[in-house]
N, C-alpha and C positions, 0 to 999 in steps of 0.2 A: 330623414337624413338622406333623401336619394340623393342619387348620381344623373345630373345631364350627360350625353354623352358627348358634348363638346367640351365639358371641363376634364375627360379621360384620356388617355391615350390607348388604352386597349382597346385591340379592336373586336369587333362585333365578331363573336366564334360561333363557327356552325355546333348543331346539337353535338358531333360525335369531338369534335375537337375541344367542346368545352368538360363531356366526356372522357377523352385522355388525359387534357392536364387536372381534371379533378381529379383522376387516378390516379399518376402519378406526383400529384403533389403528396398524398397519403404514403404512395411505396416511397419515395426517393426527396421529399419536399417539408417543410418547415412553412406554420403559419401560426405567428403570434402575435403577441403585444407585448413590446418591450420598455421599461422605464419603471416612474416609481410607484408602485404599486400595484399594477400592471395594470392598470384599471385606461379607460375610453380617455378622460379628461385628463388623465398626466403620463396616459403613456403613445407612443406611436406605433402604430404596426409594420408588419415584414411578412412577406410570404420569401422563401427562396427554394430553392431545388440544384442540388450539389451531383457533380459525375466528375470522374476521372476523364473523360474525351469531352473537347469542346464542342464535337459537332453534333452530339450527344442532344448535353446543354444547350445549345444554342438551338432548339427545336421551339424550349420558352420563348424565346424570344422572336423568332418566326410569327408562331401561334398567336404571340399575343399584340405584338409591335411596340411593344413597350418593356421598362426597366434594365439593366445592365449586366453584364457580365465580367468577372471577375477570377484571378487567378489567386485563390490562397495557398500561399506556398509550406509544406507542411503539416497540413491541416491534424488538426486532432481527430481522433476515432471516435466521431458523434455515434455511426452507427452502430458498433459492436461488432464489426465481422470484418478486424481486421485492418482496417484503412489509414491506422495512423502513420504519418511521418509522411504519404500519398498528397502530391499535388493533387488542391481538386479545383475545380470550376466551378463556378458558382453566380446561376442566375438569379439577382433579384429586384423583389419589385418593395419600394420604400415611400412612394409618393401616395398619400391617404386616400386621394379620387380616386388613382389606379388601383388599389389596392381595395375598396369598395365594388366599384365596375368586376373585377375580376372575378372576388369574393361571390357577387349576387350571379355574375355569371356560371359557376365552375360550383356551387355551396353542394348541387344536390347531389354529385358525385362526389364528394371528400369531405370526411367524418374532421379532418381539422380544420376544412373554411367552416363547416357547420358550428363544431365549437367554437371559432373564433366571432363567428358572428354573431353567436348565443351572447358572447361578451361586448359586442361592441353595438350592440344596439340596447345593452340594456344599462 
């Protein structure tokens, strides 16, 4: 199931930059499979990464040249330390190529592309 890199929009990241956002997709980022049963064949994937300052956030998007950015107004306190009722930001990536390309780029720094890849290739 590779990725050509003309069917991605992420761009090609140097060692240390595919190193950051694998890191911080772990501190501050979300990578799943959502739908029914969360499985490869009925559900679709998400990575995102939520901050209170957009120019924060928008470093994803930089780094990667790809996926959107987002004002959730309200947000609820995913993390536990406080942030409910907080406007957050929130970049992310929903298109399955990109979200592969990104994944094979960024997997060996972040224990959630790892998991999630553990699920989506098998």
């Amino acid at each position: 199931m590779g990725v050509h890199p003309r069917d991605s929009r992420v761009k090609k990241m140097t060692e240390v930059e595919r190193a950051y956002l694998g890191a911080w997709i772990d501190a501050d980022g979300s990578a799943m499979l959502r739908g029914r049963d969360a499985r490869k064949d009925n559900a679709k994937g998400r990575i995102a990464i939520a901050q209170k300052d957009v120019e924060i956030v928008s470093t994803a998007l930089r780094l990667t040249q790809a996926g959107n950015i987002n004002l959730n107004k309200k947000s609820l306190d995913w993390s536990g330390v406080g942030l409910a009722g907080c406007d957050m930001w929130v970049w992310s990536l929903d298109s399955q190529r990109d979200i592969e390309d990104l994944m094979e780029q960024c997997y060996p720094y972040s224990e959630k592309l790892q998991r999630l890849r553990a699920v989506w290739y098998n």
